[in-house]
VEXDREN-2710 file (C-alpha; in Angstrom, 1 decimal):
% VEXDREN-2710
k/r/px/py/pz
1/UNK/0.0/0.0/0.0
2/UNK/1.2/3.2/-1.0
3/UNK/1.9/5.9/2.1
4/UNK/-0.7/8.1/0.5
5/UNK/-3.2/5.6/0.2
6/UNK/-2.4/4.5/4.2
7/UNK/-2.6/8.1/5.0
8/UNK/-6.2/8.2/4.0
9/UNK/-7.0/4.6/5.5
10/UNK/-5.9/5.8/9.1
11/UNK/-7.5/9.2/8.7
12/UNK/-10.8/7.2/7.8
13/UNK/-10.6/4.8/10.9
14/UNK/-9.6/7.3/13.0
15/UNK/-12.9/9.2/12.3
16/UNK/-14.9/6.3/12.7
17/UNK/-13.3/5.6/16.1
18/UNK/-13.9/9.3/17.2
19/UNK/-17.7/9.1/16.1
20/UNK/-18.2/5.9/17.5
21/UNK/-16.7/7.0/20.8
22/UNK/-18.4/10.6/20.2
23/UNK/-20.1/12.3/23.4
24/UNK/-20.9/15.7/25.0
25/UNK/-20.6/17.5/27.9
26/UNK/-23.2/17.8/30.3
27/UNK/-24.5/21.3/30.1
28/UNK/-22.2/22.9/27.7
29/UNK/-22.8/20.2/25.0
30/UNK/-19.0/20.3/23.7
31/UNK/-17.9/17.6/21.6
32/UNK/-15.7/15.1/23.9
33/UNK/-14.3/12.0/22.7
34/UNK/-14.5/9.0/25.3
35/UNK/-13.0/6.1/24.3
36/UNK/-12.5/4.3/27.6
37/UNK/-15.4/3.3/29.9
38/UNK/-16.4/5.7/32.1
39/UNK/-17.4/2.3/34.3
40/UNK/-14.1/2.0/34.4
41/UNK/-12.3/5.0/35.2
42/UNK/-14.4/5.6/38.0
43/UNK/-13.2/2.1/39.6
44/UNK/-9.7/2.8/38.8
45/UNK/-10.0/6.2/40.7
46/UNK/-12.0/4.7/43.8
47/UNK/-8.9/2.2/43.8
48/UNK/-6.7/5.5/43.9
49/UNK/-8.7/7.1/46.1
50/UNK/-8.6/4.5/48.9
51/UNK/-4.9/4.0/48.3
52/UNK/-4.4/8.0/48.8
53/UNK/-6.7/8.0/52.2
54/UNK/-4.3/5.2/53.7
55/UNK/-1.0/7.3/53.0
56/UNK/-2.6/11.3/53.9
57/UNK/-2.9/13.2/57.0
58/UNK/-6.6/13.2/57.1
59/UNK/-7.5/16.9/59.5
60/UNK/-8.9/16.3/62.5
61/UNK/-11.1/19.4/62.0
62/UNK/-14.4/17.9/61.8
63/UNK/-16.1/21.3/61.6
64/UNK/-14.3/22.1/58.4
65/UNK/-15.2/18.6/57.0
66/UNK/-18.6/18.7/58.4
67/UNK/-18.7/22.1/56.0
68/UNK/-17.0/20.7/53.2
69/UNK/-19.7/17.4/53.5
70/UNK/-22.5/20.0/53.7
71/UNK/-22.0/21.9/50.7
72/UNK/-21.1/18.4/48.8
73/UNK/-24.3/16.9/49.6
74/UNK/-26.1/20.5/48.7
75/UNK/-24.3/20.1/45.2
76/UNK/-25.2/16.3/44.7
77/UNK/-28.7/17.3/45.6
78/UNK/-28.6/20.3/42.7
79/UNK/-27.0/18.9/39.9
80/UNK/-29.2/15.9/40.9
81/UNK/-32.5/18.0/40.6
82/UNK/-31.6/20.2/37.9
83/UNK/-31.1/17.2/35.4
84/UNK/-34.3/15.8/36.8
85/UNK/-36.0/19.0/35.8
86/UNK/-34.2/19.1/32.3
87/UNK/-35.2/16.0/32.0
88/UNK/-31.8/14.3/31.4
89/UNK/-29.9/11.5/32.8
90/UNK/-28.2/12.5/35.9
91/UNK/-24.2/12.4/35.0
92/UNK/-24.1/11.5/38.6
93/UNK/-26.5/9.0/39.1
94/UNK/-23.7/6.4/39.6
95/UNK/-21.3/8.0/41.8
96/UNK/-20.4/7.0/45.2
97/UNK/-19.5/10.9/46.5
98/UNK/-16.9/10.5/49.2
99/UNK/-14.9/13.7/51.4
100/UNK/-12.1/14.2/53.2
101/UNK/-10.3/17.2/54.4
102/UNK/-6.2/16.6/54.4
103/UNK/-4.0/18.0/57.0
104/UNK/-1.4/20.0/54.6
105/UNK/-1.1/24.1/55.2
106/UNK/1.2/24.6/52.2
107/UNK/-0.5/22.6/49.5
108/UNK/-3.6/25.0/47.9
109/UNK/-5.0/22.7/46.2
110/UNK/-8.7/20.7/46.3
111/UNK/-9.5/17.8/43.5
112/UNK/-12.4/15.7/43.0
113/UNK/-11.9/12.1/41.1
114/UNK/-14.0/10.7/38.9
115/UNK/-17.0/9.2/40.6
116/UNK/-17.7/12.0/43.1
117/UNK/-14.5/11.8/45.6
118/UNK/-13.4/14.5/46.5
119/UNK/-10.7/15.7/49.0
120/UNK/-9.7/19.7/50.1
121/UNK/-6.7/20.6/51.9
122/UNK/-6.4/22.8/54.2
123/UNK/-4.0/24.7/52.9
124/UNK/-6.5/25.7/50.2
125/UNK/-8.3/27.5/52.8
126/UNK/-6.3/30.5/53.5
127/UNK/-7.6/31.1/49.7
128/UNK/-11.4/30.1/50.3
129/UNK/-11.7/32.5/53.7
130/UNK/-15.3/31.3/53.7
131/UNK/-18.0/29.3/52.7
132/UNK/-18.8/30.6/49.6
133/UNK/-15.5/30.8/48.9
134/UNK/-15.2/26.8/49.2
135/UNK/-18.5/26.2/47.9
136/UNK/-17.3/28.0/44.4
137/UNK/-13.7/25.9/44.6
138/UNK/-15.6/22.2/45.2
139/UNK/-18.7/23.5/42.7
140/UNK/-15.4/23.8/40.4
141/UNK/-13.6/20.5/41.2
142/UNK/-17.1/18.2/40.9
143/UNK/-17.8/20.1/37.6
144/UNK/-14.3/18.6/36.4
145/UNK/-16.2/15.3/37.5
146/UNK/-19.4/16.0/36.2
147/UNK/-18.2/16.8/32.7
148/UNK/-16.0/13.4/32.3
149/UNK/-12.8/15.2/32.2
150/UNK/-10.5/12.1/32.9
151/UNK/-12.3/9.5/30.7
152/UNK/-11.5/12.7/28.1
153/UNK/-8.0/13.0/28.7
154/UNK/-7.4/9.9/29.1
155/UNK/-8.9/9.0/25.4
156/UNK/-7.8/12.2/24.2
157/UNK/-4.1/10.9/25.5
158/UNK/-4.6/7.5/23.8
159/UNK/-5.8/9.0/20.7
160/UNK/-2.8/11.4/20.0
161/UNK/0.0/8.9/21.3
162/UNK/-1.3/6.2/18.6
163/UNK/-1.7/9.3/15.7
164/UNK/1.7/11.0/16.6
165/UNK/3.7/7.7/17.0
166/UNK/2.2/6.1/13.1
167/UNK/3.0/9.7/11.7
168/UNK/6.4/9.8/13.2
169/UNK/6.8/6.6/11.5
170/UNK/5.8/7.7/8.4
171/UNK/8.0/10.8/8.8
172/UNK/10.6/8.7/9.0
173/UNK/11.1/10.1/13.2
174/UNK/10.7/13.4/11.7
175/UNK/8.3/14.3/14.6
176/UNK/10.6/12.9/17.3
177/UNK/13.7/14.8/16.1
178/UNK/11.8/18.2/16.3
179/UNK/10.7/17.3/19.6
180/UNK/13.7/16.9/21.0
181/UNK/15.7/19.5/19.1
182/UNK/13.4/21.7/20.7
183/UNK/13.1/20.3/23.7
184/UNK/16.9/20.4/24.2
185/UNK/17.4/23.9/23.0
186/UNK/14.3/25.8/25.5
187/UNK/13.2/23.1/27.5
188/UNK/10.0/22.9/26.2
189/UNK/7.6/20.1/24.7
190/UNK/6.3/21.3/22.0
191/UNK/3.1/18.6/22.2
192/UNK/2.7/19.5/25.4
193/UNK/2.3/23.5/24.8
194/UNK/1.0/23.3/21.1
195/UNK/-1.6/20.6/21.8
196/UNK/-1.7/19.3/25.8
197/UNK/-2.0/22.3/27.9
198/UNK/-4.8/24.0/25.4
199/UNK/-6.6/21.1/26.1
200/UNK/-6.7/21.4/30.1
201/UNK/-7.5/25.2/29.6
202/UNK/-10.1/24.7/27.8
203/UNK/-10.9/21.7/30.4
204/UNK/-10.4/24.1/33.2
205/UNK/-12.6/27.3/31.6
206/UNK/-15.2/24.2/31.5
207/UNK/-15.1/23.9/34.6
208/UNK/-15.0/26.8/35.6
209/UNK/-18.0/27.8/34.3
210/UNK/-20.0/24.6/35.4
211/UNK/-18.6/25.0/38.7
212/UNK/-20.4/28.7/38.7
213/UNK/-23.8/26.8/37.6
214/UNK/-23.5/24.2/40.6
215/UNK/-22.7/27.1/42.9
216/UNK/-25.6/29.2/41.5
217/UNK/-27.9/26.1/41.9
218/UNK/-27.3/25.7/45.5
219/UNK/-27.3/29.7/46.0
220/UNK/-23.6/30.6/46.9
221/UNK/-22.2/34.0/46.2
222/UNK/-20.9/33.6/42.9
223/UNK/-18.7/36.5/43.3
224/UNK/-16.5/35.1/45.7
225/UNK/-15.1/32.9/42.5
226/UNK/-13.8/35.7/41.4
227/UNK/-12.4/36.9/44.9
228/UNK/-10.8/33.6/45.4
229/UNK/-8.7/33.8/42.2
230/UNK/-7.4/37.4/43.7
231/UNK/-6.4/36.3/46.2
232/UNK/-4.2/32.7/44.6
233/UNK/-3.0/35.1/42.7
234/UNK/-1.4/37.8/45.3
235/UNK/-0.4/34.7/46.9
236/UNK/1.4/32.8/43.9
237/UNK/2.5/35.7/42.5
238/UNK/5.9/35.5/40.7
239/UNK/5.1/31.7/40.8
240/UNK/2.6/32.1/37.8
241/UNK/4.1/30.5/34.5
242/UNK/3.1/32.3/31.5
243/UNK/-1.0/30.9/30.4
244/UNK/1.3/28.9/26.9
245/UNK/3.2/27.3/29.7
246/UNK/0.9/26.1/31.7
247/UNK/-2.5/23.9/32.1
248/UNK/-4.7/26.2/33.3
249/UNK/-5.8/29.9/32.4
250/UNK/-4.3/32.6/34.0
251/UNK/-6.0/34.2/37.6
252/UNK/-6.5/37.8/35.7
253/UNK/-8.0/35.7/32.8
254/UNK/-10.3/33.9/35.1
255/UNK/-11.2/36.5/37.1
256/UNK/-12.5/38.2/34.0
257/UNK/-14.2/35.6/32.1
258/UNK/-15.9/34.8/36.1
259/UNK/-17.6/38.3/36.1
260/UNK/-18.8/38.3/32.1
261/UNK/-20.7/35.3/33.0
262/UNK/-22.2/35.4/36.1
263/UNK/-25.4/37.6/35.2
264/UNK/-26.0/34.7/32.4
265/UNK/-25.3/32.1/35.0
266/UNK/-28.2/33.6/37.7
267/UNK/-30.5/33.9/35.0
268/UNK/-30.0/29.8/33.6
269/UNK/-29.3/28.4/36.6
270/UNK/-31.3/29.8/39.4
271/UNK/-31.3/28.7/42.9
272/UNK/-33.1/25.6/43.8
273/UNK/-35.9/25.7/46.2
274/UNK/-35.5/23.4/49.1
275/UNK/-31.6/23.4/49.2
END
């Protein structure tokens, strides 16, 4: 077979694999591709989860985690009812939500894996200040949950690693050689900027913006989303790689894009009754 002929023999199974595995986002109704189980990620990540529980610090301060739990279940509740009303299926109808709060003052961080478990650090609090505050940085982790975000990367990943490595093959390792010439002359991979790290952004502005929604829906002050992000920033600042460099949008981008969005997000997503 000649290379152009192979050329368009991948490109058509390639197409039919990403239209076979074809989905959307909850909400936003972007295009994802999903080619592993979701069924499966989510065990892989309660696995993870357990493993990571065993190995922490878990806090001993049960009325932060009693706070955290609250506006969890008040989210689970929402997104629960607001699907319901839309009549959709739930993207959370098979989650088994789990929280914990981990003893670590320097990490700012809070994630939540697929399947609904979540941890917070304490560290992240200094940021947070108060409840709305956390509310508006868990609405933002589950949304990363809600919205299949690892099943995507991790077919996304897949995907690309299988396309780059038969092109570089065909290119005779032309792909590989740039690669590293340019990863040996600046330190930078150029997969990783060009095609990686737009990907999480855009992952991250997702969620950023369904986090705002589940906030909304339980009735948290939206605005402190954008307070929260002045504040990580004064507090990473001079930390900050440039927005190419790294895998999420900038805290001044952010913080705009926040307040453009949050009269749209009162008036679509309005607080439920009840919760």
């Amino acid at each position: 077979m000649k290379r152009r002929q192979f050329l368009t023999y991948l490109g058509c199974g390639c197409c039919a694999l990403a239209i076979n595995a074809c989905a959307t986002t909850p909400i936003t109704g972007r295009k994802q591709l999903k080619i592993y189980p979701e069924s499966m990620i989510n065990a892989q990540a309660a696995k993870a989860y357990n493993q990571f529980k065993k190995k922490a610090k878990l806090s001993k301060d049960l009325a932060t985690l009693n706070s955290i739990k609250t506006i969890g279940k008040k989210m689970e509740i929402a997104i629960g009812e607001y699907f319901k009303k839309q009549g959709k299926i739930d993207p959370t109808k098979n989650f088994q939500w789990e929280y914990i709060l981990v003893d670590d003052d320097k990490m700012l961080n809070a994630w939540c894996m697929p399947g609904g478990k979540i941890a917070v650090y304490s560290g992240i609090l200094k940021v947070t200040k108060n409840t709305d505050g956390l509310a508006n940085v868990m609405g933002h982790e589950i949304a990363h949950a809600v919205a299949k975000h690892s099943v995507e990367r991790a077919s996304a990943a897949t995907a690309l690693n299988v396309t780059t490595a038969v092109a570089d093959a065909l290119l005779g390792g032309a792909i590989s050689r740039t690669r590293n010439t340019v990863g040996q002359t600046t330190g930078v991979d150029i997969l990783k900027v060009g095609i990686f790290n737009p990907f999480t952004r855009k992952q991250e502005t997702e969620a950023d913006y369904l986090g705002l929604a589940f906030s909304s829906l339980t009735g948290y002050d939206l605005l402190e989303a954008s307070e929260l992000w002045a504040r990580m920033g004064k507090l990473q600042k001079g930390k900050i790689p440039p927005q190419f460099l790294s895998t999420h949008p900038s805290p001044s981008n952010r913080i705009r894009q926040i307040k453009l969005w949050i009269p749209e997000i009162k008036a679509r997503f309005p607080r439920i009754k009840g919760i």
